[in-house]
C-alpha positions as CSV (number, residue, x, y, z in Angstrom):
1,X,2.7,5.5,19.6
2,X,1.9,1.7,18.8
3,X,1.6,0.9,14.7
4,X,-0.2,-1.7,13.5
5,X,0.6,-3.0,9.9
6,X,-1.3,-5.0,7.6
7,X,-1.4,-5.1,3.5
8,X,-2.3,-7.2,1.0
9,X,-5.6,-8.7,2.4
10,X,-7.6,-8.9,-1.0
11,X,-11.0,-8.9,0.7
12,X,-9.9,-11.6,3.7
13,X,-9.7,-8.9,5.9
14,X,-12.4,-10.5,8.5
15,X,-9.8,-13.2,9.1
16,X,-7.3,-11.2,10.4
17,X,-6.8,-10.9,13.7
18,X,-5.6,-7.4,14.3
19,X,-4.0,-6.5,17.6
20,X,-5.2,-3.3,19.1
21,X,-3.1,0.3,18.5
22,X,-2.7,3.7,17.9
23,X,-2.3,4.0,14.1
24,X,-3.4,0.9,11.8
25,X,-1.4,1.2,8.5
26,X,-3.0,-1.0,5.0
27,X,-0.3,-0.3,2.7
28,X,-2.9,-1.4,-0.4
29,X,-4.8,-4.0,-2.2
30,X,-7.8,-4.2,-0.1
31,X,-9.6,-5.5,-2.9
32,X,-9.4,-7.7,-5.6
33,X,-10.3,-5.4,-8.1
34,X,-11.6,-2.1,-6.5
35,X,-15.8,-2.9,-7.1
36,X,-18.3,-1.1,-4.8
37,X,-19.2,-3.8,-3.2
38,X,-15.4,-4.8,-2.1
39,X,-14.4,-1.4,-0.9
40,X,-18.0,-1.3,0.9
41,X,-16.9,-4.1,2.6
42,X,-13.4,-2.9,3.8
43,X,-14.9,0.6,5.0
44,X,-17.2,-1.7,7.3
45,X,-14.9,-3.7,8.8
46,X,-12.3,-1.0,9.3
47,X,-15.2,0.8,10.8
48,X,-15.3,-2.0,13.7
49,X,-11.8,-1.8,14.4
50,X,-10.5,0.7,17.5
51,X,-7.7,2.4,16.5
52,X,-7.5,6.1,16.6
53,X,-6.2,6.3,12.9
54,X,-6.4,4.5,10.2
55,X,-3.8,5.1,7.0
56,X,-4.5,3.4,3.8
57,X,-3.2,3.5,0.8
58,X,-4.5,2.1,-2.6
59,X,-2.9,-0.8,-4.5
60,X,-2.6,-2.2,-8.5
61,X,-6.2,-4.2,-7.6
62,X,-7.8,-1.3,-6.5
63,X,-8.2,-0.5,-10.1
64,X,-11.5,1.8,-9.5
65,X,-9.5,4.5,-7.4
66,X,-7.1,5.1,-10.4
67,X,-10.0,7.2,-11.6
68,X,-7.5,8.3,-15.2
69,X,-6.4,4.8,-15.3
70,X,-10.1,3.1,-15.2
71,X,-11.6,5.7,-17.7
72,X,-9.0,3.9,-20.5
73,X,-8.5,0.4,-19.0
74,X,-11.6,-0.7,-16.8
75,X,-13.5,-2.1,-19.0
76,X,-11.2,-4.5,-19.7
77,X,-11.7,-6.1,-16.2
78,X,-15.2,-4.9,-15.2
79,X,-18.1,-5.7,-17.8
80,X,-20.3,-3.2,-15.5
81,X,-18.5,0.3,-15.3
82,X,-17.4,1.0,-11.3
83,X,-17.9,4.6,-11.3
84,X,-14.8,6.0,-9.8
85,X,-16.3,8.7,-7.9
86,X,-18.4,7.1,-5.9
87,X,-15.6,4.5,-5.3
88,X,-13.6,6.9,-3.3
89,X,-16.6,8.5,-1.9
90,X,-17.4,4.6,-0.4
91,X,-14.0,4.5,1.2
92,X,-14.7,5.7,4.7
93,X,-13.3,4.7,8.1
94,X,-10.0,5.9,7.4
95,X,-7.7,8.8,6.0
96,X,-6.8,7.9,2.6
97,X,-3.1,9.0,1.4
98,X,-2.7,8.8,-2.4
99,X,0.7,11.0,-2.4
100,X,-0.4,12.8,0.8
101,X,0.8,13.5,3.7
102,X,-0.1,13.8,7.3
103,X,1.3,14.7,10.6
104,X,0.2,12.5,13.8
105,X,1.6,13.9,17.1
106,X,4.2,15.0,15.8
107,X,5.1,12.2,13.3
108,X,5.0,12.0,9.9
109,X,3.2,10.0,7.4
110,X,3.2,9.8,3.9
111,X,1.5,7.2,1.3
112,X,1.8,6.5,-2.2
113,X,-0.1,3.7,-4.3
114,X,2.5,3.0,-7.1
115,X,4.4,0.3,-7.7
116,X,6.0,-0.8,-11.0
117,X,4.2,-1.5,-14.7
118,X,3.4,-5.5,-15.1
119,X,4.2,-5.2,-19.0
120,X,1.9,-8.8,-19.4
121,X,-0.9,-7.2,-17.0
122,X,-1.0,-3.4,-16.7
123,X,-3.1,-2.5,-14.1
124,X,-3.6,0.6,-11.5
125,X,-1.3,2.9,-10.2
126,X,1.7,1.7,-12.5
127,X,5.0,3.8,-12.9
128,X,7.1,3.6,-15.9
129,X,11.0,3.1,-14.7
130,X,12.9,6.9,-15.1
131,X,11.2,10.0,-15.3
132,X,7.6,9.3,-15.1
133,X,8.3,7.1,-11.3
134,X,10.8,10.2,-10.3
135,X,8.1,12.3,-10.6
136,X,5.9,10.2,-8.5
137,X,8.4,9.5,-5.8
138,X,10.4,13.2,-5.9
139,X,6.8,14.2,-4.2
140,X,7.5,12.5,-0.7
141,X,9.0,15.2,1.6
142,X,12.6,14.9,2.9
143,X,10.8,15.0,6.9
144,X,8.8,12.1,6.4
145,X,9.1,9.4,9.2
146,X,6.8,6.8,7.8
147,X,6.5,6.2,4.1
148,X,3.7,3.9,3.2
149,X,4.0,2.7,-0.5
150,X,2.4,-0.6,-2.2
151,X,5.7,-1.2,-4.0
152,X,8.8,-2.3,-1.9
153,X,12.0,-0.9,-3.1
154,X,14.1,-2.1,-5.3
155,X,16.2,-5.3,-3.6
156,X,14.6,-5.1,-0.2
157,X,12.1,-7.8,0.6
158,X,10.7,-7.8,-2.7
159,X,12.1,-11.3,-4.6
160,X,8.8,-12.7,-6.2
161,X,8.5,-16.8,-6.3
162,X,10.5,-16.8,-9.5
163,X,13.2,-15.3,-8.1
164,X,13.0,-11.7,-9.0
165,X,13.7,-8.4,-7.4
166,X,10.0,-6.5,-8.2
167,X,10.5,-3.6,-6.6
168,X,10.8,0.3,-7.5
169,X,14.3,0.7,-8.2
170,X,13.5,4.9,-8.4
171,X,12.3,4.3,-5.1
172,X,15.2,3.1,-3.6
173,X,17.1,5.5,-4.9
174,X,14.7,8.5,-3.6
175,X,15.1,6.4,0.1
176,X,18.5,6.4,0.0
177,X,19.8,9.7,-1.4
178,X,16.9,12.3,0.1
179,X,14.4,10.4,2.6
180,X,15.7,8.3,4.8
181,X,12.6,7.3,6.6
182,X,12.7,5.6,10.2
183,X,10.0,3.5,8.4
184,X,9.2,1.8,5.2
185,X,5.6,0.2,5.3
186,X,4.9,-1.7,1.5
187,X,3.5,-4.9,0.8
188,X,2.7,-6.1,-2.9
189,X,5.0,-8.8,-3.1
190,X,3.8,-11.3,-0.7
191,X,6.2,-13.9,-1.2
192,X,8.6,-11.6,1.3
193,X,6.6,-10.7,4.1
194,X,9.0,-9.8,6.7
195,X,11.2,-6.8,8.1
196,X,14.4,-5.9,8.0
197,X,16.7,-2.5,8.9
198,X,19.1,-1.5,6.8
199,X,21.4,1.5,8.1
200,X,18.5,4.0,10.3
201,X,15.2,2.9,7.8
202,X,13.5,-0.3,9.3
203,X,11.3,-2.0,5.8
204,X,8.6,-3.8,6.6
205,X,6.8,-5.8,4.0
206,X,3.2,-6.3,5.9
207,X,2.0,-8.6,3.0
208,X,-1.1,-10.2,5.2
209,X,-1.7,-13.5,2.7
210,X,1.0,-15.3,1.7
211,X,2.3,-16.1,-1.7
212,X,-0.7,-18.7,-1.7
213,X,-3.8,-16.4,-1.0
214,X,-3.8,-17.7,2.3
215,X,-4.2,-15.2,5.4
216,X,-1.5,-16.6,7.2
217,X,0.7,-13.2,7.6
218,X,0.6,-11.6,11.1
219,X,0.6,-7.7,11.1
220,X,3.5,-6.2,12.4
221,X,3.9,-3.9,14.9
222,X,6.4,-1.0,16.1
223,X,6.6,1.7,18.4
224,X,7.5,4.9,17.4
């Protein structure tokens, strides 16, 4: 089974050039801020591409698929209300994991949108460090294969260009105590696009635009 990974795209999707597979992964921020019109425009491309399944997860920009979130907070970045409903009912094309799972000949998948609060810039799918992110992350089951997540974990491909470590330091603690995935697809720091395995989980960090907005990020891709 060939996996394709891509994240981070922000609405350059069309300039990717995305090799063919059996599974394409977007491990979140499709958009720039979750508008109709943005995730219309995902669902259309992802509609032209051939793979069997497509996995995607949200991200912090998709702000309109945090439906909680966007009731207290939207207005504050959309002047016109986005009604949430019919933002998730636009998002077609794809099987949408927002702490799913699913099971794919025999493999399994499971996706999560969080990553950590941005005290200076709150936006969706935050988690507070301790209880509140335990919570979120204590729901992935112990079989999973491949985790998709928007945050990376804490210390692994996740160093920001000022130098610090931005990822989910719950979630590396969930990884390494219970999971143990074979895979670890996040993106959300695009300064570290890369892979790396550490002990049996390979991380991948499938940012697609680089730390300048530019689409200059290959996807990855694995067989499992």
């Amino acid at each position: 089974m060939r996996v394709v990974c891509i994240s981070d795209t922000h609405n350059k999707h069309y300039q990717l050039e995305v090799p063919d597979g059996d599974i394409l992964i977007h491990a979140g921020d499709f958009t720039s801020c979750g508008t109709h019109n943005e995730i219309r425009n995902f669902t259309e491309w992802l509609g032209r591409l051939p793979h069997r399944h497509k996995l995607v997860i949200a991200g912090n920009h998709e702000l309109t698929l945090d439906t909680k979130w966007y009731k207290e907070a939207g207005k504050n970045f959309h002047p016109m209300n986005q009604d949430s409903e019919i933002a998730k009912q636009l998002l077609q094309n794809c099987t949408y994991l927002e702490n799913q799972a699913i099971e794919i000949d025999g493999v399994h998948f499971y996706g999560s949108p969080y990553s950590p609060i941005i005290p200076s810039n709150p936006m969706a799918f935050s988690t507070l460090a301790g209880s509140h992110a335990k919570a979120i992350w204590n729901q992935i089951p112990e079989n999973t294969d491949v985790l998709i997540t928007h945050s990376p974990p804490h210390g692994i491909l996740d160093i920001n260009v000022r130098g610090y470590h931005c990822g989910d330091e719950d979630l590396l603690e969930i990884i390494q105590s219970r999971v143990r995935p074979k895979y670890h697809i996040f993106g959300h720091i695009h300064e570290c696009y890369g892979s790396k395995t550490i002990d049996t989980t390979t991380f991948i960090n499938a940012a697609s635009l680089s730390q300048r907005r530019k689409c200059e990020n290959k996807p990855i891709v694995f067989d499992i």
